[in-house]
Each structure stands twice: as C-alpha cells, then as structure tokens.
N, C-alpha and C positions, 0 to 999 in steps of 0.2 A: 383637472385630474392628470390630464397628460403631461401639464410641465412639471408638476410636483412627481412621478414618476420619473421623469428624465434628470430633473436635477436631483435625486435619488440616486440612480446610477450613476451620473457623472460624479458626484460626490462619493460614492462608494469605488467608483475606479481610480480615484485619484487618492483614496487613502491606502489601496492595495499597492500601487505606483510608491507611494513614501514610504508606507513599510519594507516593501521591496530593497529599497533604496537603504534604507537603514539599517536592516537585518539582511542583508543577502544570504543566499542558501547557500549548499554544497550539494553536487550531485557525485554520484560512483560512474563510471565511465561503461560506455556501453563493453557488454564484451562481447565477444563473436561467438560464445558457447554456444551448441544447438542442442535440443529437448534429443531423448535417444527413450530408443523405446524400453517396458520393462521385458522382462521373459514370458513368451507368452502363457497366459491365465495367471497375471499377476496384474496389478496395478501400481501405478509410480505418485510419491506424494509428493508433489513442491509446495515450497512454501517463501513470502518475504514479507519483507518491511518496509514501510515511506517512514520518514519520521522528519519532524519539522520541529526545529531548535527553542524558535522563538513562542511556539506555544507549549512547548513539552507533550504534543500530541504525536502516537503514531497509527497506522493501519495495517492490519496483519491481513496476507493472503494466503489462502493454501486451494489446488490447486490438484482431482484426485484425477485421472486419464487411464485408459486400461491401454493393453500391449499393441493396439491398433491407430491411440493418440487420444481417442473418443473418450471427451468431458465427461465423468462419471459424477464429481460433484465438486463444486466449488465454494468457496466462501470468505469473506473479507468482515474484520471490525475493528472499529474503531477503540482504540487506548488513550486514557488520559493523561497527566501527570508520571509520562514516564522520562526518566533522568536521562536517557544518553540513548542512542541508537544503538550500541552492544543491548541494554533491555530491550529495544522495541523487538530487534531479532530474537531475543530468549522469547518474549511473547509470542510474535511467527512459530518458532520452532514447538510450543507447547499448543497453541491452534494445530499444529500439526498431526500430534498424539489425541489430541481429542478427535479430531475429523475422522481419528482411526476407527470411532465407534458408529460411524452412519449408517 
C-alpha cells in the first residue's frame, strides 16, 4: 500500500514538473500598494483573480474589512471555461457586487 502511494505522488509530481515545463505561466509583479482604510462606519470591498491559461480556469476573491481592517466577510470561487484573464477579472469584479448583499 505504501509504495503504490509513493509511486502515486512521484508520478503525480513529475507530470506537474512537465506541464510546468511545457505551459509556463505568467505572473503580475508584486506591487508595493498598501490596504488604506475605508471612512470610518463604512466597509472597503477588494476583490481578484488567479487565472491559469492552460486550463481555462480562474478563482475569484473578494475581500469585505470595516474601517479598523477587521475581516467582515470573505469569499473565493472557482470558474471554468473562462477565455482570457480580462474575464476572470469581470468575474472578481461581479463577486464583488453580489457580496454586497451579505
């Protein structure tokens, strides 16, 4: 049992390793921006996107904090079959509008 688990994962990290290899990704470059609070008795919405090319998948986050920083509500999902990272963000951005109703 334990070496058919082990050759499991070594066989699973060595096809992640080739995909890798094959597909490389692109990342956005860190930025130095910092969170800034809302006005107080207000809450601040962020929200974003991962999106990964080679599966057409992305993950939407958003992100609710009141004027002291304190997580009011969070949440993240997953998308399918979406075309390009301008969509995955219109998804984020519309997670966003819904989270307005928590």
């Amino acid at each position: 049992m334990d070496s058919m688990l082990s050759s499991f994962i070594l066989h699973y990290i060595q096809e992640q390793e080739s995909l890798l290899r094959s597909h490389p990704f692109t990342t956005r470059p860190v930025s130095e921006a910092r969170w800034s609070p809302p006005p107080t008795d207000q809450v601040k919405v962020n929200f974003d996107a991962s999106y990964l090319t080679i599966s057409r998948e992305s993950v939407s986050g958003v992100l609710i904090r009141d004027d002291n920083g304190l997580v009011m509500a969070a949440c993240a999902h997953p998308h399918l079959n979406v075309p390009s990272p301008e969509v995955a963000e219109a998804l984020a951005c519309d997670m966003r509008y819904r989270s307005l109703d928590l």
